[in-house]
C-alpha positions, 0 to 999 in steps of 0.5 A, a space after each residue: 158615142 151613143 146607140 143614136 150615133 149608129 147609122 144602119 142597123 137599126 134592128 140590132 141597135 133596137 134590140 140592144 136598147 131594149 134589154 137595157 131598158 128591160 134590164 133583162 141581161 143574158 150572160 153572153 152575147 155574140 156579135 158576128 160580122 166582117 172587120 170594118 162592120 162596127 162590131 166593137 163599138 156597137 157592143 162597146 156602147 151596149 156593154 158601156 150602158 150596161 155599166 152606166 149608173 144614170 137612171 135615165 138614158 143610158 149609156 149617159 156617158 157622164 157618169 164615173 163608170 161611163 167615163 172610166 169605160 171610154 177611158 179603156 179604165 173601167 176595173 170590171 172589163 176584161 179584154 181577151 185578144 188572140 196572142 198571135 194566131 189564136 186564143 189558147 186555153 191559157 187565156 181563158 184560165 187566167 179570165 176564169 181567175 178573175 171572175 171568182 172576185 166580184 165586181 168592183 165598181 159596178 153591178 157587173 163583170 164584162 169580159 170581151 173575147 174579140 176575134 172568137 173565131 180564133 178561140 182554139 178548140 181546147 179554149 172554148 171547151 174551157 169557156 164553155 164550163 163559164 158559160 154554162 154556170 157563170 156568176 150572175 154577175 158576169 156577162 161574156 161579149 164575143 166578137 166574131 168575124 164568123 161563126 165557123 170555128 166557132 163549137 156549136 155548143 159554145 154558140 148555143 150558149 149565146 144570144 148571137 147578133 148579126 152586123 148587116 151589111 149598110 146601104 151604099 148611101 149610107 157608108 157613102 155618109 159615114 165615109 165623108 164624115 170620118 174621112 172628112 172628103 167630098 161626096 163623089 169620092 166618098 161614093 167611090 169608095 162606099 161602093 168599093 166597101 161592099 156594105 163594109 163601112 170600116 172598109 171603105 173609111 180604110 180605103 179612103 185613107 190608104 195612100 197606098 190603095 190609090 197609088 195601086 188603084 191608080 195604076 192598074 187602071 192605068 193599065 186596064 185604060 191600055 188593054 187594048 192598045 199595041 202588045 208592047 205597050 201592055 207587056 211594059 205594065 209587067 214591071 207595075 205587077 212585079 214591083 207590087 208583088 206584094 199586093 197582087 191579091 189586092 190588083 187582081 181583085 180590083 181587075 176582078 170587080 172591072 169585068 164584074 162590072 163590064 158584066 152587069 153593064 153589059 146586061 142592065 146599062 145602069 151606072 148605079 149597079 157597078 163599083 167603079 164608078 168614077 170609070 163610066 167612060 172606060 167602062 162603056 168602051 169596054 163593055 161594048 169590046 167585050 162578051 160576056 163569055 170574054 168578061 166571065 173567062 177574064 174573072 175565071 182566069 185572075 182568081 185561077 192565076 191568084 191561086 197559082 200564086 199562092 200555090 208558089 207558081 212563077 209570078 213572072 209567067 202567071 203575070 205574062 200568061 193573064 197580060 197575054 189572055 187579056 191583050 188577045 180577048 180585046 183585040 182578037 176577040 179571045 183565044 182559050 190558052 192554058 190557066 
Protein backbone atom coordinates (compact mmCIF):
# COMPACT_ATOMS: atom_id res chain seq x y z
CA UNK A 1 0.00 0.00 0.00
CA UNK A 2 0.94 3.57 -0.71
CA UNK A 3 -0.43 7.07 1.07
CA UNK A 4 -2.50 7.49 -2.43
CA UNK A 5 -4.53 4.24 -1.33
CA UNK A 6 -5.78 6.14 1.77
CA UNK A 7 -9.14 7.39 1.19
CA UNK A 8 -10.33 10.47 3.89
CA UNK A 9 -7.64 11.69 5.64
CA UNK A 10 -6.27 13.74 3.36
CA UNK A 11 -4.82 16.11 5.87
CA UNK A 12 -2.72 13.77 7.93
CA UNK A 13 -1.62 11.70 5.04
CA UNK A 14 -0.65 15.28 3.58
CA UNK A 15 1.53 15.94 6.67
CA UNK A 16 3.08 12.73 6.77
CA UNK A 17 4.11 12.85 3.13
CA UNK A 18 5.82 16.02 3.84
CA UNK A 19 8.03 15.14 6.41
CA UNK A 20 9.21 12.23 4.14
CA UNK A 21 9.95 14.77 1.71
CA UNK A 22 11.42 17.19 4.13
CA UNK A 23 13.24 14.33 5.65
CA UNK A 24 12.51 16.26 8.88
CA UNK A 25 12.03 13.16 11.06
CA UNK A 26 10.72 13.92 14.82
CA UNK A 27 11.78 11.00 17.18
CA UNK A 28 8.23 10.06 18.11
CA UNK A 29 4.78 10.20 16.69
CA UNK A 30 1.31 9.43 18.08
CA UNK A 31 -1.28 8.27 15.90
CA UNK A 32 -4.80 8.55 17.84
CA UNK A 33 -8.12 7.05 16.75
CA UNK A 34 -10.92 4.27 17.65
CA UNK A 35 -10.24 0.53 16.25
CA UNK A 36 -11.20 0.17 12.50
CA UNK A 37 -9.62 4.06 12.05
CA UNK A 38 -6.74 2.91 10.05
CA UNK A 39 -4.23 3.70 12.66
CA UNK A 40 -1.79 0.88 11.80
CA UNK A 41 -1.72 0.91 8.09
CA UNK A 42 -1.48 4.59 7.72
CA UNK A 43 1.76 4.63 10.17
CA UNK A 44 2.92 1.30 8.83
CA UNK A 45 2.89 3.09 5.02
CA UNK A 46 4.90 6.19 6.95
CA UNK A 47 7.03 4.56 8.91
CA UNK A 48 7.54 1.91 5.47
CA UNK A 49 8.88 5.10 3.56
CA UNK A 50 10.69 6.05 6.43
CA UNK A 51 12.54 2.87 5.58
CA UNK A 52 12.49 2.95 1.74
CA UNK A 53 15.88 3.53 0.01
CA UNK A 54 14.42 5.04 -3.54
CA UNK A 55 15.33 8.36 -4.15
CA UNK A 56 12.16 9.14 -5.81
CA UNK A 57 8.67 8.30 -4.47
CA UNK A 58 8.64 6.65 -1.33
CA UNK A 59 7.47 4.08 0.11
CA UNK A 60 8.42 2.56 -3.38
CA UNK A 61 7.45 -0.83 -2.20
CA UNK A 62 10.12 -2.00 -4.25
CA UNK A 63 13.06 -1.90 -2.77
CA UNK A 64 14.80 -4.53 -0.16
CA UNK A 65 13.80 -2.84 2.86
CA UNK A 66 10.40 -1.89 1.22
CA UNK A 67 9.64 -5.28 0.83
CA UNK A 68 11.60 -6.85 3.96
CA UNK A 69 9.03 -4.32 6.17
CA UNK A 70 5.58 -5.67 4.03
CA UNK A 71 6.99 -9.18 4.75
CA UNK A 72 6.75 -8.29 8.85
CA UNK A 73 10.90 -8.96 8.43
CA UNK A 74 12.42 -5.65 8.36
CA UNK A 75 15.58 -6.07 11.42
CA UNK A 76 15.12 -2.28 12.44
CA UNK A 77 11.21 -2.60 13.61
CA UNK A 78 10.32 -3.49 16.89
CA UNK A 79 6.67 -4.04 17.90
CA UNK A 80 5.66 -3.60 21.40
CA UNK A 81 2.01 -5.08 21.92
CA UNK A 82 0.15 -5.18 25.28
CA UNK A 83 0.73 -8.87 27.21
CA UNK A 84 -2.71 -9.23 28.32
CA UNK A 85 -4.51 -6.21 29.72
CA UNK A 86 -1.29 -3.96 29.48
CA UNK A 87 2.31 -2.99 28.74
CA UNK A 88 4.40 -3.26 31.95
CA UNK A 89 7.53 -1.72 32.25
CA UNK A 90 9.28 -5.01 31.40
CA UNK A 91 8.49 -4.47 27.74
CA UNK A 92 9.63 -1.38 27.86
CA UNK A 93 13.32 -2.40 29.11
CA UNK A 94 14.04 -5.20 27.14
CA UNK A 95 13.07 -2.20 23.68
CA UNK A 96 15.58 -0.06 25.68
CA UNK A 97 18.01 -2.97 25.28
CA UNK A 98 17.63 -3.26 21.63
CA UNK A 99 17.90 0.38 21.00
CA UNK A 100 21.82 0.83 22.29
CA UNK A 101 22.94 -1.28 18.83
CA UNK A 102 22.46 0.71 15.98
CA UNK A 103 20.50 0.04 12.97
CA UNK A 104 21.18 -2.93 10.85
CA UNK A 105 19.67 -2.41 7.55
CA UNK A 106 18.63 1.15 7.27
CA UNK A 107 19.21 4.56 8.74
CA UNK A 108 16.61 4.08 11.30
CA UNK A 109 15.32 2.08 14.16
CA UNK A 110 11.15 2.10 14.53
CA UNK A 111 9.80 0.91 17.55
CA UNK A 112 5.79 0.54 17.40
CA UNK A 113 4.05 0.34 20.76
CA UNK A 114 0.29 -0.37 19.64
CA UNK A 115 -2.52 0.02 21.95
CA UNK A 116 -0.26 3.18 24.34
CA UNK A 117 -3.39 3.51 26.21
CA UNK A 118 -2.74 0.62 28.02
CA UNK A 119 1.08 1.40 28.83
CA UNK A 120 0.96 1.40 32.66
CA UNK A 121 1.97 4.08 34.67
CA UNK A 122 5.51 2.72 35.67
CA UNK A 123 5.93 1.80 31.63
CA UNK A 124 5.59 5.31 30.32
CA UNK A 125 7.61 6.62 33.05
CA UNK A 126 10.28 4.39 31.80
CA UNK A 127 9.60 5.25 28.16
CA UNK A 128 9.52 8.84 28.93
CA UNK A 129 13.84 8.36 29.83
CA UNK A 130 13.75 7.12 25.80
CA UNK A 131 11.87 9.77 24.68
CA UNK A 132 13.45 12.35 26.42
CA UNK A 133 17.32 11.39 24.98
CA UNK A 134 16.56 8.98 22.33
CA UNK A 135 19.36 8.13 19.77
CA UNK A 136 18.97 9.93 16.67
CA UNK A 137 18.35 7.28 14.89
CA UNK A 138 15.52 5.73 16.88
CA UNK A 139 11.87 6.95 16.06
CA UNK A 140 9.03 5.80 18.36
CA UNK A 141 5.15 5.18 16.83
CA UNK A 142 2.28 4.86 19.55
CA UNK A 143 -0.94 3.86 18.49
CA UNK A 144 -3.68 4.93 20.77
CA UNK A 145 -7.36 4.62 20.89
CA UNK A 146 -7.29 7.57 23.22
CA UNK A 147 -5.21 9.82 24.53
CA UNK A 148 -6.72 9.17 28.40
CA UNK A 149 -4.26 7.28 30.28
CA UNK A 150 -1.93 8.39 28.31
CA UNK A 151 0.89 11.19 31.26
CA UNK A 152 0.73 14.17 29.76
CA UNK A 153 4.45 14.63 29.88
CA UNK A 154 4.66 11.52 27.75
CA UNK A 155 2.19 13.04 25.05
CA UNK A 156 4.32 16.39 25.20
CA UNK A 157 6.94 14.53 23.98
CA UNK A 158 4.99 13.48 20.64
CA UNK A 159 3.79 14.82 17.63
CA UNK A 160 0.24 13.51 17.86
CA UNK A 161 -1.85 12.59 14.94
CA UNK A 162 -5.67 12.61 14.97
CA UNK A 163 -7.68 9.78 12.53
CA UNK A 164 -11.23 11.52 11.43
CA UNK A 165 -13.93 10.03 11.29
CA UNK A 166 -14.79 9.52 6.97
CA UNK A 167 -17.75 10.51 5.25
CA UNK A 168 -20.54 7.95 4.97
CA UNK A 169 -19.70 7.80 0.94
CA UNK A 170 -16.59 7.13 1.84
CA UNK A 171 -16.62 4.07 4.02
CA UNK A 172 -19.88 3.32 1.84
CA UNK A 173 -16.44 2.90 -0.95
CA UNK A 174 -13.98 1.15 1.17
CA UNK A 175 -16.86 -1.26 2.70
CA UNK A 176 -17.77 -2.50 -1.00
CA UNK A 177 -14.30 -2.61 -1.96
CA UNK A 178 -13.00 -4.84 0.79
CA UNK A 179 -16.04 -6.81 1.59
CA UNK A 180 -16.64 -7.14 -2.29
CA UNK A 181 -20.77 -6.66 -1.56
CA UNK A 182 -23.34 -4.32 -3.41
CA UNK A 183 -23.61 -0.80 -2.88
CA UNK A 184 -26.98 -0.87 -0.91
CA UNK A 185 -25.46 -2.81 1.61
CA UNK A 186 -22.29 -1.64 1.85
CA UNK A 187 -24.41 1.72 2.49
CA UNK A 188 -26.15 -0.01 5.52
CA UNK A 189 -23.30 -0.91 6.83
CA UNK A 190 -21.22 2.55 6.21
CA UNK A 191 -23.89 4.31 8.20
CA UNK A 192 -24.09 1.78 10.93
CA UNK A 193 -19.89 2.60 11.26
CA UNK A 194 -20.44 5.62 12.38
CA UNK A 195 -17.13 7.13 10.39
CA UNK A 196 -15.31 3.87 11.32
CA UNK A 197 -14.56 2.07 8.17
CA UNK A 198 -12.86 -1.24 10.06
CA UNK A 199 -16.14 -1.00 11.84
CA UNK A 200 -18.27 -1.29 9.03
CA UNK A 201 -15.98 -3.74 6.99
CA UNK A 202 -16.38 -5.89 10.62
CA UNK A 203 -19.98 -5.73 10.53
CA UNK A 204 -20.05 -6.58 7.00
CA UNK A 205 -18.48 -9.82 7.44
CA UNK A 206 -19.76 -11.02 10.75
CA UNK A 207 -22.49 -13.55 10.16
CA UNK A 208 -23.08 -13.34 13.41
CA UNK A 209 -24.10 -9.44 13.39
CA UNK A 210 -27.02 -10.25 10.91
CA UNK A 211 -28.33 -13.29 12.51
CA UNK A 212 -28.56 -10.60 15.73
CA UNK A 213 -29.64 -7.80 13.65
CA UNK A 214 -32.08 -9.85 11.82
CA UNK A 215 -33.80 -10.75 15.04
CA UNK A 216 -34.06 -7.98 17.11
CA UNK A 217 -35.67 -6.29 14.02
CA UNK A 218 -37.82 -9.08 13.99
CA UNK A 219 -38.96 -8.15 17.32
CA UNK A 220 -38.93 -4.22 16.85
CA UNK A 221 -41.41 -5.05 13.45
CA UNK A 222 -43.98 -6.65 16.40
CA UNK A 223 -43.63 -4.17 19.25
CA UNK A 224 -46.86 -3.29 18.75
CA UNK A 225 -48.82 -6.49 17.94
CA UNK A 226 -50.54 -8.70 20.77
CA UNK A 227 -48.30 -8.60 24.60
CA UNK A 228 -48.09 -12.59 24.12
CA UNK A 229 -46.49 -12.29 20.68
CA UNK A 230 -43.67 -9.66 22.12
CA UNK A 231 -42.99 -11.51 25.53
CA UNK A 232 -42.29 -14.98 23.04
CA UNK A 233 -39.19 -12.75 21.61
CA UNK A 234 -37.86 -13.15 25.45
CA UNK A 235 -36.06 -16.38 24.58
CA UNK A 236 -34.04 -14.47 21.54
CA UNK A 237 -32.83 -12.20 24.34
CA UNK A 238 -31.65 -15.13 26.67
CA UNK A 239 -30.28 -17.12 24.21
CA UNK A 240 -27.91 -14.09 23.03
CA UNK A 241 -27.36 -13.13 26.51
CA UNK A 242 -23.88 -12.93 25.61
CA UNK A 243 -24.38 -10.28 23.02
CA UNK A 244 -27.20 -8.12 25.02
CA UNK A 245 -24.74 -5.06 24.92
CA UNK A 246 -24.73 -5.51 21.18
CA UNK A 247 -29.23 -5.98 20.66
CA UNK A 248 -29.40 -3.05 23.06
CA UNK A 249 -27.27 -0.68 21.04
CA UNK A 250 -28.92 -1.44 17.72
CA UNK A 251 -32.53 -0.76 19.65
CA UNK A 252 -30.68 2.22 20.95
CA UNK A 253 -29.87 3.66 17.48
CA UNK A 254 -33.89 2.67 16.13
CA UNK A 255 -35.46 5.13 18.43
CA UNK A 256 -32.45 7.52 17.59
CA UNK A 257 -33.76 7.21 14.48
CA UNK A 258 -37.30 7.41 14.89
CA UNK A 259 -36.19 10.66 16.73
CA UNK A 260 -34.35 12.45 14.09
CA UNK A 261 -37.08 11.47 11.57
CA UNK A 262 -39.71 12.61 13.72
CA UNK A 263 -37.86 16.19 13.62
CA UNK A 264 -36.17 16.34 9.99
CA UNK A 265 -38.29 13.71 7.59
CA UNK A 266 -34.86 13.17 5.94
CA UNK A 267 -33.96 9.26 5.26
CA UNK A 268 -30.21 10.36 4.63
CA UNK A 269 -29.94 11.36 8.38
CA UNK A 270 -30.60 7.90 10.22
CA UNK A 271 -28.73 4.31 10.53
CA UNK A 272 -31.22 2.05 9.41
CA UNK A 273 -31.74 2.59 6.46
CA UNK A 274 -32.79 -0.60 4.77
CA UNK A 275 -35.81 -0.01 7.74
CA UNK A 276 -37.56 3.12 5.95
CA UNK A 277 -41.18 1.37 6.09
CA UNK A 278 -40.68 0.54 9.54
CA UNK A 279 -39.45 3.31 10.67
CA UNK A 280 -42.25 5.84 9.26
CA UNK A 281 -44.67 3.58 11.21
CA UNK A 282 -42.81 4.25 14.14
CA UNK A 283 -42.28 7.57 14.08
CA UNK A 284 -45.63 8.38 13.77
CA UNK A 285 -46.51 5.84 16.72
CA UNK A 286 -44.25 7.45 18.95
CA UNK A 287 -43.42 11.10 20.87
CA UNK A 288 -40.34 12.17 21.17
CA UNK A 289 -40.87 12.24 25.01
CA UNK A 290 -41.75 7.84 24.50
CA UNK A 291 -38.55 7.69 21.94
CA UNK A 292 -36.19 9.64 24.40
CA UNK A 293 -37.40 7.62 27.74
CA UNK A 294 -36.90 4.34 25.29
CA UNK A 295 -33.17 5.34 24.70
CA UNK A 296 -33.04 6.38 28.50
CA UNK A 297 -34.43 3.23 29.78
CA UNK A 298 -31.95 0.33 27.44
CA UNK A 299 -28.72 2.28 28.48
CA UNK A 300 -30.15 2.12 32.37
CA UNK A 301 -31.16 -1.64 31.63
CA UNK A 302 -27.53 -2.22 30.29
CA UNK A 303 -25.86 -0.78 33.27
CA UNK A 304 -28.22 -3.04 35.42
CA UNK A 305 -26.93 -5.89 33.57
CA UNK A 306 -23.40 -5.08 34.06
CA UNK A 307 -24.16 -4.44 37.49
CA UNK A 308 -25.08 -8.19 37.87
CA UNK A 309 -28.97 -7.28 37.86
CA UNK A 310 -31.56 -10.41 36.94
CA UNK A 311 -31.55 -10.60 33.30
CA UNK A 312 -34.74 -12.35 32.88
CA UNK A 313 -36.39 -9.23 34.94
CA UNK A 314 -34.48 -6.23 33.14
CA UNK A 315 -35.14 -8.16 29.71
CA UNK A 316 -39.25 -8.48 31.00
CA UNK A 317 -39.05 -4.82 32.57
CA UNK A 318 -37.74 -3.18 28.92
CA UNK A 319 -40.38 -5.82 26.61
CA UNK A 320 -43.11 -4.42 29.10
CA UNK A 321 -42.07 -0.55 28.96
CA UNK A 322 -41.66 -0.82 25.30
CA UNK A 323 -45.11 -2.95 24.47
CA UNK A 324 -46.98 -0.30 26.95
CA UNK A 325 -45.35 3.12 25.08
CA UNK A 326 -46.64 1.51 21.43
CA UNK A 327 -50.12 0.62 22.65
CA UNK A 328 -50.91 2.77 25.23
CA UNK A 329 -49.13 5.76 24.61
CA UNK A 330 -46.68 4.90 27.73
CA UNK A 331 -46.72 4.59 31.48
CA UNK A 332 -43.57 5.42 33.64
CA UNK A 333 -42.73 2.10 35.62
CA UNK A 334 -39.72 1.90 37.76
CA UNK A 335 -35.92 1.63 35.48
Amino acid sequence: MNFSDITGQDVLISSLQKIIESGNVANAYLFVGAEGMGKKTISGIFAKAMLCTSKKQRPCNECSCCRLYAGGNHPDVTVVKPQKTSIGIDEIRAVQKELSARPYQSDRKLVFIEDAHLLTFQAQNALLKSLEEPPGYVVFLLLSQRLQGLLPTVISRLRVFRLKCLSKQDVTGIIKKQADIEPERAALYAALSEGNPGKGIKLALSSEFALLREGTFGFLRNISNDLTELLSYESFFIDNKENIESIFDMIISWFRDCLVFKETKEFNLILNIDMKDLLESHAAALSEGNALYMIELIEKSKKMIKGNANFQLVVENVLFEIFGRFKYGGYRGAV
